[in-house]
C-alpha positions in Angstrom: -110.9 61.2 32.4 -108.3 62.8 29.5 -109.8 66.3 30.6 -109.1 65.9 34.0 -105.9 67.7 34.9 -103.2 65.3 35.3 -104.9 62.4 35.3 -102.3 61.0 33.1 -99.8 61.6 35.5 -100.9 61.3 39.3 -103.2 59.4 40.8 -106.8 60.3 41.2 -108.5 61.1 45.1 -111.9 60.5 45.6 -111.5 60.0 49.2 -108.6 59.7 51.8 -106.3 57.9 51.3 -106.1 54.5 53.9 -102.2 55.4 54.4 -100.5 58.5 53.4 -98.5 59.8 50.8 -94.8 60.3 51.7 -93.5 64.1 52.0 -91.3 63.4 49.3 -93.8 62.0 46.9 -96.2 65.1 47.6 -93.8 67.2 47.2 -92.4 66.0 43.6 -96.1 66.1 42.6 -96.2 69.8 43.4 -93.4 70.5 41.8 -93.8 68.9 38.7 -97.7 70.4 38.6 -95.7 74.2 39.2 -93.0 73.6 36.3 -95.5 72.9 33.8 -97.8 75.6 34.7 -95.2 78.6 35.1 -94.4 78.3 31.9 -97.9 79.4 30.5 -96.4 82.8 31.6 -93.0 82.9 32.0 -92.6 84.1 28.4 -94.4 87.2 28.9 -97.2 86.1 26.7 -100.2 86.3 29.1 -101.8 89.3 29.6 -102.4 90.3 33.6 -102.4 86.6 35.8 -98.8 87.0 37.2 -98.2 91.2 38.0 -95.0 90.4 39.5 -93.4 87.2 37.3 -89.9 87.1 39.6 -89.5 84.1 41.2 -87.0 85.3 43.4 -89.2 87.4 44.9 -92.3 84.6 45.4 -89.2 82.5 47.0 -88.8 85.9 49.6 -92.9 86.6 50.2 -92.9 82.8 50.6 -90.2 82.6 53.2 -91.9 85.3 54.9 -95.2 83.6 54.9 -94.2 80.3 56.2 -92.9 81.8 59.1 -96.1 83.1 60.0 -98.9 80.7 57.7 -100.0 78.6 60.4 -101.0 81.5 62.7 -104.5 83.0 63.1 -104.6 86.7 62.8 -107.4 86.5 64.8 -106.0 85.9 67.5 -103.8 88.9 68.3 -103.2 88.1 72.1 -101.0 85.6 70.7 -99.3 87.0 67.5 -99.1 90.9 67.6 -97.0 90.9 65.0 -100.4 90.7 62.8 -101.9 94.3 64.1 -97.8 95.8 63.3 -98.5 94.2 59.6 -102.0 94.9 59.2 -102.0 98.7 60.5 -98.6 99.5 58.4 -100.1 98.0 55.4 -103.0 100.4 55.7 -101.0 103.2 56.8 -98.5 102.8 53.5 -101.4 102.2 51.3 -103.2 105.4 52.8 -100.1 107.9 52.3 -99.7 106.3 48.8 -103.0 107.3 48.0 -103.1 111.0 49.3 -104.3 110.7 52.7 -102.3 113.5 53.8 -104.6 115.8 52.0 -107.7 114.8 54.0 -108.6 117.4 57.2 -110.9 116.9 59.5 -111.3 113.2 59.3 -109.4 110.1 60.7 -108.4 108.3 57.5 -108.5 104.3 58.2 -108.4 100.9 56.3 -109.0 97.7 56.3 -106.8 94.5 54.5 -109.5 92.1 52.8 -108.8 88.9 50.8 -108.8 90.7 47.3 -110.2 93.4 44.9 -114.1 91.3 45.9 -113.6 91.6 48.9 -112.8 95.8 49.1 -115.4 96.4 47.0 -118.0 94.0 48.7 -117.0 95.8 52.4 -117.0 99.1 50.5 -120.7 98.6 49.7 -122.0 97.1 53.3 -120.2 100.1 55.0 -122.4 102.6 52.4 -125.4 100.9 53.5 -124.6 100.5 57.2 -124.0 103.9 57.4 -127.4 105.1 55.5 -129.6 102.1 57.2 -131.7 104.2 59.3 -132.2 106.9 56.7 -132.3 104.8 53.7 -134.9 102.5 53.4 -134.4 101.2 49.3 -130.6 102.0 49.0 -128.7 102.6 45.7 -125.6 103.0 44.5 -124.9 104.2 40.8 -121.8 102.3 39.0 -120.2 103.0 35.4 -121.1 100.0 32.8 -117.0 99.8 32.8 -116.9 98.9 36.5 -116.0 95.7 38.5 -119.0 92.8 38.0 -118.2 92.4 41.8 -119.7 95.4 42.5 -123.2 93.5 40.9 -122.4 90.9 43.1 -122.3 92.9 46.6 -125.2 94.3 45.6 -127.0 91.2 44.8 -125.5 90.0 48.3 -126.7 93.1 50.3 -130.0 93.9 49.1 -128.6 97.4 47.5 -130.1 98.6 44.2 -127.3 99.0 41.3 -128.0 101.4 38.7 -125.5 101.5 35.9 -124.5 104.7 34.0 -123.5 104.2 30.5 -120.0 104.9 29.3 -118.8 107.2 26.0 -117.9 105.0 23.6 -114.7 106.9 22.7 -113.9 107.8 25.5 -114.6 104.9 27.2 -115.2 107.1 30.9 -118.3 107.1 32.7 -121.2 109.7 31.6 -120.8 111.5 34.7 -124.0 114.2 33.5 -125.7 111.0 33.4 -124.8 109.9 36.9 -125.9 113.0 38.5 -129.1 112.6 36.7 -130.2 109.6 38.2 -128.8 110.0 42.0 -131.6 110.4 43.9 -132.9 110.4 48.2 -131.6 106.6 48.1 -128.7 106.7 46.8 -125.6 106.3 48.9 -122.7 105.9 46.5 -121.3 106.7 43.6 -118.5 104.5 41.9 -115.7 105.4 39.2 -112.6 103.1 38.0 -108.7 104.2 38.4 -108.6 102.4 35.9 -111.2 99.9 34.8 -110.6 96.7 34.2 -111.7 96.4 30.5 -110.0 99.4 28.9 -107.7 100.3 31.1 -109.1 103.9 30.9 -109.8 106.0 34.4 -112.9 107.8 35.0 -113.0 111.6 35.3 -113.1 110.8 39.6 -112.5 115.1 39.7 -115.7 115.5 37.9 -117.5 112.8 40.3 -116.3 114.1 43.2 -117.7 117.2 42.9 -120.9 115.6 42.3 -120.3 113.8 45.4 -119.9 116.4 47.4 -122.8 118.8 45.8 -125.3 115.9 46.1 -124.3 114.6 49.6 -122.6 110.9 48.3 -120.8 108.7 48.7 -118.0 108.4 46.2 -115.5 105.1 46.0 -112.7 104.8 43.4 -112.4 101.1 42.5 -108.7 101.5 42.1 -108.5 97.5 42.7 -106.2 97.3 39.3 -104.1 100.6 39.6 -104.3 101.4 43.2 -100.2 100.7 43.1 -99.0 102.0 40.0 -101.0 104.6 38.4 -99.6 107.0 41.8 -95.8 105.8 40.4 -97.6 106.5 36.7 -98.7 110.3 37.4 -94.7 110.7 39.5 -92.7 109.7 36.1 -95.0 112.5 34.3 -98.1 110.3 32.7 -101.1 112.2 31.9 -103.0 110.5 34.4 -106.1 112.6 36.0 -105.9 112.6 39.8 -107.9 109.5 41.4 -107.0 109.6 45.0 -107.7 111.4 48.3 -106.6 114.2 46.8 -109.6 114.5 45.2 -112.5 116.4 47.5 -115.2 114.1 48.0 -113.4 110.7 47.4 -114.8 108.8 50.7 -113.1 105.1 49.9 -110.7 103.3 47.7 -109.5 99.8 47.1 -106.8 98.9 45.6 -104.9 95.3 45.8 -101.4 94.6 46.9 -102.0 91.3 45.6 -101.7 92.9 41.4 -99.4 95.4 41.2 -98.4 95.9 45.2 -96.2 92.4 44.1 -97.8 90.8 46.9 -98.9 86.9 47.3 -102.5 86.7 46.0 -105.5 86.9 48.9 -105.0 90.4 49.9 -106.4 94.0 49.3 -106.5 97.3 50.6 -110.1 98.7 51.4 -109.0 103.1 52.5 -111.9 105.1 54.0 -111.4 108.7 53.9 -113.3 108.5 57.8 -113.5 106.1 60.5 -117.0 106.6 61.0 -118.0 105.1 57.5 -115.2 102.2 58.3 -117.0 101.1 61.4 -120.2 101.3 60.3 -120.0 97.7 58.8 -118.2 96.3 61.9 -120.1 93.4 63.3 -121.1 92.6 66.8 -122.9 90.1 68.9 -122.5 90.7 72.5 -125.3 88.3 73.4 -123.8 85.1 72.2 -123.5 82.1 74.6 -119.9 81.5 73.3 -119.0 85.0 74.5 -119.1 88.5 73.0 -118.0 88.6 69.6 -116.9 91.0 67.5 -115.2 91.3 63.8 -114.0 94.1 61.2 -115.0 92.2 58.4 -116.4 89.4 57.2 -113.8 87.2 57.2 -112.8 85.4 60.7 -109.9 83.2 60.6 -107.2 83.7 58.3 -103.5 83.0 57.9 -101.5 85.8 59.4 -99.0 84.2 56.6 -100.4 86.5 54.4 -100.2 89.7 56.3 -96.4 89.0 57.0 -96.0 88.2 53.4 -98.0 91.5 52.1 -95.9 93.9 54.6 -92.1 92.3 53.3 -93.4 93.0 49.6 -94.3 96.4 50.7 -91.5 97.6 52.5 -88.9 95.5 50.9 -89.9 96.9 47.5 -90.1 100.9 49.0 -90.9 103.4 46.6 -88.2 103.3 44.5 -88.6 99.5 43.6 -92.5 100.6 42.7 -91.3 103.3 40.7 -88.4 101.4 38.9 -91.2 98.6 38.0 -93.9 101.0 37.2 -91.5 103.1 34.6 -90.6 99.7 33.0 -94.5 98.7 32.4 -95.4 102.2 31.3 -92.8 102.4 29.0 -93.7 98.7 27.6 -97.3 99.3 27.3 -96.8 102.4 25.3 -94.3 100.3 22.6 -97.0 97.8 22.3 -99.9 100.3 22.2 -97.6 101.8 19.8 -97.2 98.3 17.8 -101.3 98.4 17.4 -101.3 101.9 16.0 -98.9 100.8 13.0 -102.1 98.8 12.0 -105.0 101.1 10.2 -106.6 98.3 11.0 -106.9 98.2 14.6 -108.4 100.9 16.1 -106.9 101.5 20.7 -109.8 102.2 22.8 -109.9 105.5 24.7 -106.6 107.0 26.5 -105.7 104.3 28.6 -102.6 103.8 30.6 -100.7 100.5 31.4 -103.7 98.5 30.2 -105.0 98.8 26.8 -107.7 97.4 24.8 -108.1 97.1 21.0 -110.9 96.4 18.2 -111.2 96.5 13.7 -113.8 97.9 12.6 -112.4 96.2 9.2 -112.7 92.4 10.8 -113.7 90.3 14.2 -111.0 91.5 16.0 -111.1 87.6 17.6 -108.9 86.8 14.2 -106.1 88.1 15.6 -107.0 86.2 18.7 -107.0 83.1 17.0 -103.5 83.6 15.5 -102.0 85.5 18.7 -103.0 82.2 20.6 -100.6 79.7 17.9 -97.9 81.7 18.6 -98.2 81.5 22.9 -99.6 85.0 23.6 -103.1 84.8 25.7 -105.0 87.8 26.0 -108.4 88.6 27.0 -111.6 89.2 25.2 -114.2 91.4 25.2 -117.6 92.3 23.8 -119.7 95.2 22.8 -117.8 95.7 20.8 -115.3 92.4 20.3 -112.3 93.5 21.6 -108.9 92.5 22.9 -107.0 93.4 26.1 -103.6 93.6 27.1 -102.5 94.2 31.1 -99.0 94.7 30.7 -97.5 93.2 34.0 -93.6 92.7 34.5 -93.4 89.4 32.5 -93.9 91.9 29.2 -90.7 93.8 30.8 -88.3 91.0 29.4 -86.3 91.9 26.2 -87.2 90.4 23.2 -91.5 90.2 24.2 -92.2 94.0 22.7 -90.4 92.5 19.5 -92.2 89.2 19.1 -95.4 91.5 20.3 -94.9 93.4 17.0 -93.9 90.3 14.7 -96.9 88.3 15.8 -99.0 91.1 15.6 -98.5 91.8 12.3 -98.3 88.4 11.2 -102.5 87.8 13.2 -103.6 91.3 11.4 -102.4 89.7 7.8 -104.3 86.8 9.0 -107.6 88.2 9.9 -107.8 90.1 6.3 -107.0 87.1 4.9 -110.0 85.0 6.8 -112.4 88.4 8.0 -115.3 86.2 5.9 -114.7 83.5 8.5 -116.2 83.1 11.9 -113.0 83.3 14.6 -112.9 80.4 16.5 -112.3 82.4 19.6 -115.4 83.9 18.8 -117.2 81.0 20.7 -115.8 82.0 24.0 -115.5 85.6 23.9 -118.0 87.0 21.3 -120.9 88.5 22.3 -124.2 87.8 21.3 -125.3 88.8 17.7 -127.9 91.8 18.2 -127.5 92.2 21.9 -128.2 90.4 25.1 -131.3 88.5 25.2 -133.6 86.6 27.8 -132.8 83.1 25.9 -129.4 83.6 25.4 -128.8 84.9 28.8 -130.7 81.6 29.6 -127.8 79.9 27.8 -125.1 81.7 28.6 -125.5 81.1 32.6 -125.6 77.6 32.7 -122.5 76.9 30.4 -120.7 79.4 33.0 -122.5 77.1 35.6 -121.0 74.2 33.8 -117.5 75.5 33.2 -117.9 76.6 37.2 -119.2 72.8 38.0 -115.9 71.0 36.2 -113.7 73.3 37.9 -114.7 71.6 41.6 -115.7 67.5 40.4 -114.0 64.5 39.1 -115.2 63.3 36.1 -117.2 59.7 36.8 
């Protein structure tokens, strides 16, 4: 039971209890279990995990839930207030992302429970809106993209077909994505910016294969949906991603990353209704009544609308500009911090996010030092690489200077142990040679494992 989180401390439920804990004592539990976790990333240490890092402003978005957490926005007889919060929260997301430049269409959106769950409504409303013409539907996706956009796939029976990705560049191979579109497909995807790199696809260059091959094309802009627009205002050479872009027909982005907002909600924009309410569902014909939803969610806490809509319109523009200049301007010291080392080589252009490799050691050396000294970053593979979302927490003085002490101090030790295997290397390192059957085999059921523990109490 030493694994099992605070086993050493509280007591252990495997079923109700006869008589109830006291407020008081559940309450102490909580708070104790919150202390020690915050300060995994209060230092500014952890890369991504907490975008926003005030606490101040969780105690606000918290205040503002509680007034409305035990609501159902489903029910809007009862609480209006959710369709104000809801249809504002689109609105603002849809001018932030260039919807004044669309004509001809009705620009609409839809608030989902994360970056999933855009991208998964994204992809039903592509195929809804094909179904009768489309009988083997496709969409095409950059290597670089969201795995949730593999798993909607897998969930609705679409076809994904996955466009490699420059390797210096790190952007989609966009000559290779109008090669392979074809009667069946019904979308085509590009990142602003992707997760792993932090680099955004050339969405001009897709767009107009969009529109000369009769596509759909949706921007993933999950991760930079609400700061790359602040990124391009303070003069960042950052390609246009949005509805400015002719034949952009959707885009997610999440107010729960950089919108500062509590976690459990995204932004899903359509360009057009019509493609919107393709993936409503209905079922007139029910003995419990007629039913119909916008989503695939049903009940949820109108706690988190409430919450999402203070964050937005307390922050305003300026408050996303002032926070999206601070992370721009920290990224680029630390990028800058990585160049210093011949060593270590930055991944394409990216922008707020970076990623870095060696091509003179396993870059997961530098992870194993980094990791003595508090700092937890993220790994990749093909190739081994590390990455770095720079999120306020980075914004405090004194992290770009320990940033540039430890990472000097983890590139001296990685020369000094490049014969080794990292130990890291065991979590994050990709398989020697390339994927296989049996170690795919493998691979899945320690995930499946890892996934198991996360949900049972040890016997």
């Amino acid at each position: 039971m030493s694994d099992y989180p605070y086993a050493d401390r509280f007591a252990i439920h495997r079923s109700l209890p006869e008589e109830g804990a006291s407020r008081d004592d559940i309450l102490s539990m909580l708070d104790t279990m919150s202390h020690v976790e915050d300060a995994a990333w209060e230092s500014g240490q952890c890369s991504g995990t907490m975008y926003c890092g005030d606490h101040d402003h969780y105690d606000f978005l918290n205040e503002a839930f509680s007034k409305f957490s035990y609501v159902n926005s489903l029910q809007r007889d009862l609480c209006p207030s959710s369709t104000k919060f809801e249809a504002e929260i689109i609105a603002m997301t849809l001018d932030l992302l260039g919807a004044s430049n669309l004509r001809d269409t009705t620009p609409v959106g839809l608030v989902t429970s994360g970056g999933s769950g855009s991208i998964a409504h994204a992809m039903l409303a592509y195929r809804e809106s094909k179904n009768s013409a489309v009988q083997r539907p496709n969409v095409i996706k950059p290597e670089t993209a969201h795995p949730a956009f593999a798993k909607a796939c897998h969930l609705f029976g679409i076809e994904l077909h996955v466009a490699p990705i420059d390797p210096v560049s790190t952007q989609v191979d966009v000559g290779w994505v109008e090669e392979h579109i074809d009667e069946n497909t019904i979308a085509i995807i590009g990142s602003a910016c992707n997760y792993g790199y932090g680099t955004v696809d050339p969405i001009e260059e897709l767009g107009r294969i969009a529109l000369r091959r009769g596509v759909g094309l949706h921007v993933d802009g999950c991760l930079g949906g609400f700061i790359l627009p602040f990124g391009r205002e303070l003069g960042y050479d950052i390609e246009a991603f949005d509805f400015s872009v002719p034949g952009v027909t959707s885009i997610s982005a999440d107010t729960h990353k950089y919108g500062y907002a509590l976690k459990g909600t995204s932004v899903l924009c359509f360009a057009d209704k019509g493609l919107r309410n393709s993936q409503y569902f209905y079922q007139p014909d029910w003995s419990g009544g007629k039913y119909c939803s916008p989503g695939m969610d049903g009940s949820r806490s109108a706690g988190l609308l409430a919450a999402t809509w203070a964050a937005m319109v307390q922050l305003g523009r300026s408050g996303y500009r002032r926070y999206a200049e601070q992370i721009f301007a920290t990224s680029r010291k630390m990028q800058d911090a990585v160049h210093t080392h011949a060593s270590l080589r930055i991944l394409g252009s990216p922008s707020f996010l970076f990623s870095f490799t060696s091509d003179d050691f396993d870059v997961y050396h530098v992870n194993d030092f980094l990791r003595t000294k508090g700092w937890r970053l993220n790994g990749q593979q093909y190739p081994n690489a590390l990455h770095m979302a720079v999120t306020r927490p980075q914004t405090q003085l004194g992290t770009v200077e320990k940033w540039r002490v430890d990472l000097s101090d983890a590139v001296d030790y990685a020369l000094a142990h490049r014969d080794e295997a990292p130990k890291s290397g065991a979590i994050y390192g990709g398989v020697a040679g390339g994927p296989n059957d049996e170690a795919d085999a493998f691979i899945k059921m320690f995930m499946a494992m890892m996934m198991d523990q996360q949900s049972s109490i040890p016997a």
